[in-house]
C-alpha positions as CSV (number, residue, x, y, z in Angstrom):
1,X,-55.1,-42.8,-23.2
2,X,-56.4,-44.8,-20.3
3,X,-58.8,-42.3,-18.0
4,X,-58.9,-43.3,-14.2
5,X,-60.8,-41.8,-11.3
6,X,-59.6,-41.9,-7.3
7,X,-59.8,-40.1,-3.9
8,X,-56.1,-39.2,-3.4
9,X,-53.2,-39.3,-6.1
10,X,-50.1,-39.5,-4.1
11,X,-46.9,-38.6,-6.3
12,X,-43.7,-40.4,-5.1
13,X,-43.1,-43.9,-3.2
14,X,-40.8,-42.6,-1.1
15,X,-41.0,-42.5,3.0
16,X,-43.3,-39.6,3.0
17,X,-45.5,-41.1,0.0
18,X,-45.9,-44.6,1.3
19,X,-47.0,-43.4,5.1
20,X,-49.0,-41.2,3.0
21,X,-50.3,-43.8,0.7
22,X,-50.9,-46.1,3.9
23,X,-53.0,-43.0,6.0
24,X,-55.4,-42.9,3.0
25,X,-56.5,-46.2,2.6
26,X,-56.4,-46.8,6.4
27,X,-59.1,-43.7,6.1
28,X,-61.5,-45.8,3.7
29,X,-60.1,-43.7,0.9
30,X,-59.4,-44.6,-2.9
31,X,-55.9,-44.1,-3.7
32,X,-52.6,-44.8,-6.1
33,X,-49.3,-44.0,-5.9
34,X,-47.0,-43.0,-8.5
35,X,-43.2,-43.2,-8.9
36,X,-41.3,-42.1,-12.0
37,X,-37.9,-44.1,-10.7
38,X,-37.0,-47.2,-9.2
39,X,-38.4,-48.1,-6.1
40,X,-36.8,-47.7,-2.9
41,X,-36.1,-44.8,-0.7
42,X,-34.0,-42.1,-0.7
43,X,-32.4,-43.1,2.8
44,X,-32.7,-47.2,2.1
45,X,-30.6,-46.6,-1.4
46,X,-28.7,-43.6,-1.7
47,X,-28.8,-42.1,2.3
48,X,-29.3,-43.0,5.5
49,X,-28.4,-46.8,5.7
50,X,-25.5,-46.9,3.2
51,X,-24.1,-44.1,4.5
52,X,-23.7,-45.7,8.1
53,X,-22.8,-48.7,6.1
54,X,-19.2,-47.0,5.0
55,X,-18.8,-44.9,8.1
56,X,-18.6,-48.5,10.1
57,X,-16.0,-49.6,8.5
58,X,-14.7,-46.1,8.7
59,X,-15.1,-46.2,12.4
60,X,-13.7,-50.1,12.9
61,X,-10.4,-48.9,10.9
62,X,-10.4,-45.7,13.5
63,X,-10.6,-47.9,16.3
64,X,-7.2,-49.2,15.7
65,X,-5.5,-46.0,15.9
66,X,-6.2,-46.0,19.8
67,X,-4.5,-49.6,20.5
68,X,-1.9,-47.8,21.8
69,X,-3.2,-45.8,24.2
70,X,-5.0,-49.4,25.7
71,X,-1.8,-51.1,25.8
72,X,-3.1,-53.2,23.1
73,X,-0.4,-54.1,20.4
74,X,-0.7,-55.4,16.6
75,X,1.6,-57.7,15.3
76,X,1.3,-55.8,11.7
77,X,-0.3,-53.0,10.5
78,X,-4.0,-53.4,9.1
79,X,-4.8,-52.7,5.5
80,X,-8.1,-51.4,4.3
81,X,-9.5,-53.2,1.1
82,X,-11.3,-51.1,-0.6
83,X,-13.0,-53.3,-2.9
84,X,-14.1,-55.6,0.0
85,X,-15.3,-52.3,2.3
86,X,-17.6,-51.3,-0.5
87,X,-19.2,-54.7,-1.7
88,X,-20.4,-55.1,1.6
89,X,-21.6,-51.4,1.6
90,X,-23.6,-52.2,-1.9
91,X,-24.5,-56.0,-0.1
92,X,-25.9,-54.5,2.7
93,X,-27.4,-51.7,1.3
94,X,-29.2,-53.7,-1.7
95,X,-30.8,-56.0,1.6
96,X,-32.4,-52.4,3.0
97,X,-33.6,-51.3,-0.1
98,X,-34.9,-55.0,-1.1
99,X,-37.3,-54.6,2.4
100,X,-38.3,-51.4,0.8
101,X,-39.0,-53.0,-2.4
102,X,-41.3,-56.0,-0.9
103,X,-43.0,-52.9,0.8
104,X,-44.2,-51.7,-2.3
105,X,-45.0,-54.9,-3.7
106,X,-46.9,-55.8,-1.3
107,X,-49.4,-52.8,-2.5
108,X,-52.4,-53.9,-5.1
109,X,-51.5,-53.1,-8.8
110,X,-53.8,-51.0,-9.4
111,X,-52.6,-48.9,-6.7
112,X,-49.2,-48.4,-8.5
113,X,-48.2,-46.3,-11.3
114,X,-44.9,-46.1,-13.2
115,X,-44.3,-43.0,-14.9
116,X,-43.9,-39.3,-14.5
117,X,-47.0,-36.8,-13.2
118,X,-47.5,-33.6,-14.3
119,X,-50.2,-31.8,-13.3
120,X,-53.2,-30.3,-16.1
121,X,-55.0,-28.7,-13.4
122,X,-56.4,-28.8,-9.6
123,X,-57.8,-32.0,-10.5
124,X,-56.2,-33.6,-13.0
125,X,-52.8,-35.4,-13.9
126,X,-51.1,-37.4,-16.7
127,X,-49.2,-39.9,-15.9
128,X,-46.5,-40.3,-19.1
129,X,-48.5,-40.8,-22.3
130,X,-50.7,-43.2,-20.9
131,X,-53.0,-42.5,-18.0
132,X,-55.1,-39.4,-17.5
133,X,-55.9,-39.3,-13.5
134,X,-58.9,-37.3,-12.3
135,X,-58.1,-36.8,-8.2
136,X,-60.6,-35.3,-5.1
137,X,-57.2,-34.7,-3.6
138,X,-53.6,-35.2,-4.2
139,X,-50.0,-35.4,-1.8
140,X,-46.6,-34.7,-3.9
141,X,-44.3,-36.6,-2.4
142,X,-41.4,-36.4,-4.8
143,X,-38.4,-36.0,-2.3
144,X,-35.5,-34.4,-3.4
145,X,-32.2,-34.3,-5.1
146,X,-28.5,-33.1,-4.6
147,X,-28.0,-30.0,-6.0
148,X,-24.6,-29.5,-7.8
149,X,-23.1,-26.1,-8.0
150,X,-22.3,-23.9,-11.5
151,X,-18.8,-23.7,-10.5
152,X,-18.5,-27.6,-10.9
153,X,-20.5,-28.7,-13.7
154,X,-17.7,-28.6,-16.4
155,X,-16.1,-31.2,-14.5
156,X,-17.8,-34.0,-16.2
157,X,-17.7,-37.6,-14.6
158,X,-15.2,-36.4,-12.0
159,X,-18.0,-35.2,-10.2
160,X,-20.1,-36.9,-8.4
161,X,-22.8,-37.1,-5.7
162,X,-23.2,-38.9,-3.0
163,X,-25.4,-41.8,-4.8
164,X,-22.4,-42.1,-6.6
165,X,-20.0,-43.0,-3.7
166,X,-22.5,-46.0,-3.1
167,X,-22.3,-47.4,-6.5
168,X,-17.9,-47.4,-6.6
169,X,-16.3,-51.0,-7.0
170,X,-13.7,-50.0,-4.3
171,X,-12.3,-46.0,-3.1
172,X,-10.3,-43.5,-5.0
173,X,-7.4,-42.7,-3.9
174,X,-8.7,-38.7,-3.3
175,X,-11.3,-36.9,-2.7
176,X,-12.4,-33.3,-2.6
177,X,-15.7,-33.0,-0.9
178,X,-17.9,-29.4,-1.2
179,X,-19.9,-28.8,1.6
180,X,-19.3,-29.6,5.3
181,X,-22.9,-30.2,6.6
182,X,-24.2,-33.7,7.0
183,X,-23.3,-35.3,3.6
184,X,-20.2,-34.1,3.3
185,X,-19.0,-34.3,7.1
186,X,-19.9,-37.9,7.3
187,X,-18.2,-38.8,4.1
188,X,-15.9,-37.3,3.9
189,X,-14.4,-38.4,7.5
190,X,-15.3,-41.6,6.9
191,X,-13.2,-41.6,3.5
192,X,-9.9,-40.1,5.3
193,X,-10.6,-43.0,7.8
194,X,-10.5,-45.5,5.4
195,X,-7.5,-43.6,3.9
196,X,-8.3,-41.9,1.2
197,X,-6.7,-38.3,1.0
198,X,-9.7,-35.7,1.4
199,X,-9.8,-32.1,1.3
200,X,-12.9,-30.7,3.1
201,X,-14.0,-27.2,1.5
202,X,-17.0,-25.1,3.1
203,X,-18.1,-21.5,3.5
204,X,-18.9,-19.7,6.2
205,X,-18.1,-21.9,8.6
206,X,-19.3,-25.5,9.5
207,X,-23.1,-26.7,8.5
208,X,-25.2,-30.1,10.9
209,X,-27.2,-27.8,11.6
210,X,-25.6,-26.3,14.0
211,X,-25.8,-22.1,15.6
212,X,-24.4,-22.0,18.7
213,X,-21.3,-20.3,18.2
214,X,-19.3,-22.3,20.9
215,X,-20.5,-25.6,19.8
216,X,-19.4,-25.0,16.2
217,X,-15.8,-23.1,16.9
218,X,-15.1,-26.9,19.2
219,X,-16.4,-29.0,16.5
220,X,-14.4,-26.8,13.7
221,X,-11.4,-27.1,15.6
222,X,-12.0,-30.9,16.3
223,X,-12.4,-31.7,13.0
224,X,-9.7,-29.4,11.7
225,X,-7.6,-31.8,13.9
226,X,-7.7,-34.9,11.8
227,X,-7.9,-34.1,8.4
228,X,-7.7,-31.3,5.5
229,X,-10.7,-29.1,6.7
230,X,-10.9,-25.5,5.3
231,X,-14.4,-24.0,6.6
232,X,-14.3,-21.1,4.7
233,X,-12.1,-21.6,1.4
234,X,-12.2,-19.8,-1.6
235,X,-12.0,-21.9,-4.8
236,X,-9.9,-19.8,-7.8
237,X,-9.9,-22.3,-10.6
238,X,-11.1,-25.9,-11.3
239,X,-9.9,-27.8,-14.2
240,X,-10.2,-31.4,-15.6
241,X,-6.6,-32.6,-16.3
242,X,-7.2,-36.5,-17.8
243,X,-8.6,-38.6,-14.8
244,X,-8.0,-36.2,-12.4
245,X,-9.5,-32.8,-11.0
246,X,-6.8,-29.6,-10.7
247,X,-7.9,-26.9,-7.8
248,X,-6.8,-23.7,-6.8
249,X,-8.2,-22.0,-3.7
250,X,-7.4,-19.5,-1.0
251,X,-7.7,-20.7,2.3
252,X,-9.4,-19.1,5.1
253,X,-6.3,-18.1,6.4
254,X,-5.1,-16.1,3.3
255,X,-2.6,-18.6,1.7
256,X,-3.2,-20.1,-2.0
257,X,-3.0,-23.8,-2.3
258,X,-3.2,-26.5,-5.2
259,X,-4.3,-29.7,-5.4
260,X,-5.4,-32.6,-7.8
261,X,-8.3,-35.2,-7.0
262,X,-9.8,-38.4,-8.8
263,X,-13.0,-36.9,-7.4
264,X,-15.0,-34.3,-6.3
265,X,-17.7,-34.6,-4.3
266,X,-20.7,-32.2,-4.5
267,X,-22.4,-32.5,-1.0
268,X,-23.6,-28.6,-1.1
269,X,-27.2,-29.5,-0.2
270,X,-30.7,-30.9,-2.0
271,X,-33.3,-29.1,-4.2
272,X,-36.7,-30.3,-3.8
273,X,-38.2,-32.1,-6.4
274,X,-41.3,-29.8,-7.7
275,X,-39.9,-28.4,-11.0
276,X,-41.6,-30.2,-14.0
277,X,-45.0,-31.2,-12.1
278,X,-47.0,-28.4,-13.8
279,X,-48.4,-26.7,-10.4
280,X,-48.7,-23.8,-12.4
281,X,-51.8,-25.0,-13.5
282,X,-53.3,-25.7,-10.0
283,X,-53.9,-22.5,-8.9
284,X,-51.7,-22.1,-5.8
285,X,-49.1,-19.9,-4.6
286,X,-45.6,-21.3,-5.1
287,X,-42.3,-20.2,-3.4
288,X,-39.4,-18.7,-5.2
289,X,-37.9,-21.9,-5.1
290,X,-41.1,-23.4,-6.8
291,X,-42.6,-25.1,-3.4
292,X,-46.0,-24.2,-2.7
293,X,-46.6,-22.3,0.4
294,X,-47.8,-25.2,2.6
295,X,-49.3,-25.2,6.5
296,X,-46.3,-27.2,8.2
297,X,-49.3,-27.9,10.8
298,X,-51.8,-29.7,8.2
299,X,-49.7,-30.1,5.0
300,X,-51.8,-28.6,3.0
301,X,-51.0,-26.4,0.2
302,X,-53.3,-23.4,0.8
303,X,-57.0,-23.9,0.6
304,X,-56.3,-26.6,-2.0
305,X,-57.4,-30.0,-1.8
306,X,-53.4,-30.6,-2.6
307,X,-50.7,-31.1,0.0
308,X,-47.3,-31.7,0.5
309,X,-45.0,-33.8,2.3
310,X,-41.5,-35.3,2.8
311,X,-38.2,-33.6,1.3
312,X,-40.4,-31.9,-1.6
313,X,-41.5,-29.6,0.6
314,X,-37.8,-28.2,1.8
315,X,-38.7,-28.3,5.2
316,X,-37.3,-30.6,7.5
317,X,-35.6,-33.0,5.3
318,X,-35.2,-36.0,7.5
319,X,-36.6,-39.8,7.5
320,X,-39.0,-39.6,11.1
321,X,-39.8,-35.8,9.6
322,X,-40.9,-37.5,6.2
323,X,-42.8,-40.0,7.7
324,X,-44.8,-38.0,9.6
325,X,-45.3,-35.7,7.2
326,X,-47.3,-38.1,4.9
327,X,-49.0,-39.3,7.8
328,X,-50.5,-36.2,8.7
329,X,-50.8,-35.5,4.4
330,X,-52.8,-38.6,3.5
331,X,-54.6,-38.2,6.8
332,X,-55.7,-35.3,5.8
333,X,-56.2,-35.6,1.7
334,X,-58.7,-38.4,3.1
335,X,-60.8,-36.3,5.5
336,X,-60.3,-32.6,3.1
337,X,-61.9,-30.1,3.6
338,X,-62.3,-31.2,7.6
339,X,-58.2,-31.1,7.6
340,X,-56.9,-31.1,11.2
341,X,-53.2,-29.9,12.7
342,X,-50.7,-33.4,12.7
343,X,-48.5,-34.2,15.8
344,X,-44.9,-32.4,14.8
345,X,-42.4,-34.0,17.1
346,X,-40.0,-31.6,18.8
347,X,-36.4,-31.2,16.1
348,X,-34.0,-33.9,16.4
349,X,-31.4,-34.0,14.3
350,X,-28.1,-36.4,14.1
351,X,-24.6,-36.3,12.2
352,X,-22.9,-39.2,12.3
353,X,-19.5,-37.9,12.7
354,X,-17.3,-39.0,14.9
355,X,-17.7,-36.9,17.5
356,X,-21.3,-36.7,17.1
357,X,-23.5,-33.4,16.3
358,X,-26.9,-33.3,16.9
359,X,-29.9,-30.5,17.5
360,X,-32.7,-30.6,19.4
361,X,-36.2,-29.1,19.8
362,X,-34.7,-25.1,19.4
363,X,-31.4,-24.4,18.2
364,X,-29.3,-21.2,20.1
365,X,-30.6,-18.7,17.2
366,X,-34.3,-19.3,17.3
367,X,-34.0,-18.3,20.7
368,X,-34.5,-14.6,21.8
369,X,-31.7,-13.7,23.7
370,X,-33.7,-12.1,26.3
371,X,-35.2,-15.0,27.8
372,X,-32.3,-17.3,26.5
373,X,-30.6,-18.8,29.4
374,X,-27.1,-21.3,28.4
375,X,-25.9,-24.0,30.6
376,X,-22.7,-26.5,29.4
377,X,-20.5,-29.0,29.8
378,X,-17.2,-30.0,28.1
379,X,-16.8,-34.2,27.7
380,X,-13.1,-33.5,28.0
381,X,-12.9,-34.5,31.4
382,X,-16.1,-36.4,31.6
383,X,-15.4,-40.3,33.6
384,X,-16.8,-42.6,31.2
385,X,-16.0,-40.6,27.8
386,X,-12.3,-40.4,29.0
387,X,-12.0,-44.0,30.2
388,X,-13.6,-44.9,26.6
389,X,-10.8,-42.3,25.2
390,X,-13.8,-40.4,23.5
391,X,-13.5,-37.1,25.7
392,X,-14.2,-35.4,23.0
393,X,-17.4,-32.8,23.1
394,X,-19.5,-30.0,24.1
395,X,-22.9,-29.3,25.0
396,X,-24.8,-26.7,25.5
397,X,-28.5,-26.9,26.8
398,X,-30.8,-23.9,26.9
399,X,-33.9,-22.6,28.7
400,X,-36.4,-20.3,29.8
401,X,-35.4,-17.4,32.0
402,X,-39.0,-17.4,33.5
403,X,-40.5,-20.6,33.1
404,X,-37.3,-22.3,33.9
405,X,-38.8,-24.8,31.0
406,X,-36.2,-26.7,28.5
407,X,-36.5,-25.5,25.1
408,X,-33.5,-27.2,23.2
409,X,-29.6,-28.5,22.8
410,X,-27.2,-28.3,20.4
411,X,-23.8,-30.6,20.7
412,X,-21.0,-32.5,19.4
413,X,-19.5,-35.2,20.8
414,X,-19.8,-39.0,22.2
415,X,-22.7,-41.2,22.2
416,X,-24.3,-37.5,21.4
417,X,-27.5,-40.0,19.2
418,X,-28.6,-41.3,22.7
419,X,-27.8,-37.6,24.3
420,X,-30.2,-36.2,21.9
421,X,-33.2,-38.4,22.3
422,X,-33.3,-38.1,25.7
423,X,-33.6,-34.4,25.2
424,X,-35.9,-34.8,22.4
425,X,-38.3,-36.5,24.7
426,X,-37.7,-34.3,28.0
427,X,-38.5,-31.0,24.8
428,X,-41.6,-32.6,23.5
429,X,-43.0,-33.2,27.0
430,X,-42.5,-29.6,28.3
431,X,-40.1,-30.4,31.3
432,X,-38.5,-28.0,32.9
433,X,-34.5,-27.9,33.8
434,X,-35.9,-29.2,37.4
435,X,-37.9,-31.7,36.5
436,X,-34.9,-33.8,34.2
437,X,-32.6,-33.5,37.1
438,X,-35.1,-35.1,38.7
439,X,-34.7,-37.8,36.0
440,X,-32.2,-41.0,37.2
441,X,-29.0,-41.0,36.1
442,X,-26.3,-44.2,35.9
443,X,-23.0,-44.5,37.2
444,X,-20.4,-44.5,35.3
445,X,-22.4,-43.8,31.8
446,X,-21.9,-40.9,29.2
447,X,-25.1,-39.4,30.3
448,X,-23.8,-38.2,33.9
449,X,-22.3,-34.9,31.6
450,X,-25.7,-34.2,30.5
451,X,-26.7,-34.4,34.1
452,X,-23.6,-32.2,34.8
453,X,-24.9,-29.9,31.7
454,X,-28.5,-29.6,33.6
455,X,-26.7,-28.4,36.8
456,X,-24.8,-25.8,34.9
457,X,-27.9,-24.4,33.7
458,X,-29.8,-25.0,36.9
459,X,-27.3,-23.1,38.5
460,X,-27.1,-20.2,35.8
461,X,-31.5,-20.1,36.0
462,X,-31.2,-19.0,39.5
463,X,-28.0,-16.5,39.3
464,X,-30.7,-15.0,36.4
465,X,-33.8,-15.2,38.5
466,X,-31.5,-13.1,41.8
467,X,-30.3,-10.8,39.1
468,X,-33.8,-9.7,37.8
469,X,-35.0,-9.3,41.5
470,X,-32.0,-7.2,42.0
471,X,-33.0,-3.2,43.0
472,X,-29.9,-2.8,40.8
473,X,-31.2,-4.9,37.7
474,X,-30.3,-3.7,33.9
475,X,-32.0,-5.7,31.2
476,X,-28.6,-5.8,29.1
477,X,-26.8,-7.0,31.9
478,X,-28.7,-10.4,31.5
479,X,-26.1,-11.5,28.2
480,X,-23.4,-12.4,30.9
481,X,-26.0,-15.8,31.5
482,X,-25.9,-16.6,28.1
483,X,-22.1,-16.9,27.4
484,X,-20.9,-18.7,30.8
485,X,-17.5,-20.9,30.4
486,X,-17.8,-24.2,29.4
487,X,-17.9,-26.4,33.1
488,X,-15.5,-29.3,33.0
């Protein structure tokens, strides 16, 4: 067995191991990464970028659904050729994932491993049968990987996950998709848009990260509108009949339905990727769900020269996170012990549904109620959305009773990607509600109803700031701020 010495080990070539890999060497540092899979990433070949890749198409076939309302008129009714929709999906995706690929080439040989790592102890791993690797320090950067459920594993090749969907020659006729958070939401719209019959099963309600009661009763109801949705079903009985999956459920609303699929699709979340590295033998503290306890500040697990970033760390799984993440990992496996806190850019988070939901900086839960403060806006009646025929949306912007400061958003609805990075930015620079009005706004553009969100809070700030000055003032009396009626 071949014995090898280096600074950092970095396992995985994914988005958080190659910034990682990158941060090291640009430190001065020794270092080799190590993939046990083809190369790629996670969002170039099985994510992000196909995913966007079908839900164009999806959109383009939606498009021609509001003709009508234009004035516009086709002389015969579009078809939707399924095997042409996804060999541009696999075309286009394979081009992503080939940029990816002449990424990793472009790194020295002997910086690249092929095989699986397991770890023999704080400073040692095998690589398969045929490298022993003595480390100073070492990043896991093993991503993550969908996560089917028990009640769906005797379903054999009629299940599948959503790298599947990438690979098909052209689309099913059904589909029964498990989980309505960002996997399955996008999907699974996108599918019924390109008409393929989909049934839509959740629990407890809908997932994109969403909290704010409001903002997920409108987007449960607007996607309730267009296809099969049950957000909280109960499944009886699955059953493989031939090609085909049988289901049985009870629906939130009490009645029992049946159905049979060509598919079901798990998209009931990730499991990070630790299990089989041997951290046992490393000496740190792990997680229930075998994760070691981590700073989210430094990466680094413990007091261990060993740190953790990306999707393997169950945090924030999302491209930017993961590339910061091994930014600030390899930066700081280079310079250990003399580790230092990374720049953590406030939350931003997008689905790509249609409408929109997106997140920023804090969501209406992590807020305590006592200081939370709720302005709105519906996009119902909002100029530009309406002459577009998207007036569809609602969002909700939050801030600080006191300091009048901006502390997050959560929404659904048009153009609600651009939305949210303006509010990302105005979070991460500490504005406060004053300060963005402040900000220019177009006419006529979608963002005038964040402008008219601002004002609703504005407005709500200082009805909260008279109220607490009041001789009659009650603390409990502040929740009337919190819950004010959607302005349209």
């Amino acid at each position: 067995m071949l014995e090898r010495s280096i600074d950092v080990a970095i396992i995985g070539a994914g988005t958080a191991g190659l910034a990682a890999y990158r941060a090291a060497r640009a430190a001065g540092r020794s270092a080799v990464i190590i993939e046990s899979g083809p190369y790629g990433t996670t969002c170039a070949r099985v994510g992000c970028m196909p995913s966007k890749l079908l839900i164009a198409a999806a959109e383009a076939a939606h498009a021609i659904g509001r003709f009508d309302a234009f004035g516009l008129r086709l002389a015969s009714a579009p078809v939707v050729d399924g095997a042409a929709v996804m060999e541009r999906v696999r075309r286009e995706r394979d081009r992503f994932v080939g940029f990816v690929v002449d990424g990793v080439h472009n790194i020295p040989v002997d910086d690249r491993l092929q095989g699986r790592a397991r770890f023999l102890g704080p400073d040692r791993l095998q690589v398969d049968d045929s490298v022993l690797l003595h480390f100073g320090r070492a990043v896991i950067a093993t991503g993550s990987s969908p996560d089917v459920p028990p009640f769906l594993r005797d379903l054999g090749d009629r299940v599948i996950i959503n790298d599947d969907v990438f690979a098909w020659q052209s689309l099913p006729a059904s589909v029964a998709v498990f989980g309505p958070g960002v996997i399955g939401l996008e999907l699974g719209q996108a599918l019924h848009r390109l008409g393929v019959r989909v049934q839509l099963f959740g629990r407890g309600g809908i997932g994109g990260g969403l909290s704010d009661p409001a903002v997920r009763a409108y987007a449960q109801e607007q996607f309730s509108q267009e296809y099969a949705v049950d957000f909280d079903a109960r499944l009886q009985s699955s059953a493989r009949l031939g090609d085909e999956v049988q289901l049985d459920w009870l629906g939130a609303d009490g009645v029992a339905r049946s159905a049979r699929f060509d598919f079901v699709l798990a998209a009931t979340g990730r499991r990070p990727n630790v299990h089989g590295l041997g951290l046992e033998t490393t000496g740190i503290r792990l997680q229930a769900n075998g994760v070691p306890l981590f700073d989210r500040e430094t990466l680094q697990c413990g007091d261990a020269p060993i740190f953790i970033a990306g999707d393997a760390n169950a945090d924030l799984p999302l491209l930017h996170e993961a590339a910061d993440e091994g930014r600030i990992a390899g930066s700081n496996a280079a310079v250990w012990p003399a580790v230092q806190p990374g720049l953590r850019r406030s939350r931003l988070s997008v689905v790509f549904s249609d409408p929109q939901l997106a997140a920023v900086g804090q969501g209406y839960a992590q807020i305590d109620p006592a200081v939370r403060v709720v302005g709105s806006v519906s996009f119902e009646d909002q100029g530009r959305s309406r002459v577009m025929l998207r007036h569809r949306g609602l969002l909700r912007v939050y801030a600080h009773r006191h300091s009048r400061r901006f502390l997050g958003a959560e929404m659904i609805g048009p153009d609600a990607e651009h939305l949210a990075h303006l509010l990302a930015w105005a979070h991460q620079a500490g504005m406060t509600v004053d300060t963005m009005l402040e900000m220019p706004f177009y006419h006529p553009v979608v963002e005038e109803g964040l402008r008219t969100a601002l004002r609703d809070l504005a407005s709500a700030l200082t009805s909260a700031e008279q109220l607490l000055h009041h001789p009659l003032h009650f603390p409990q009396e502040s929740s009337h701020v919190q819950n004010r009626v959607p302005s349209r």
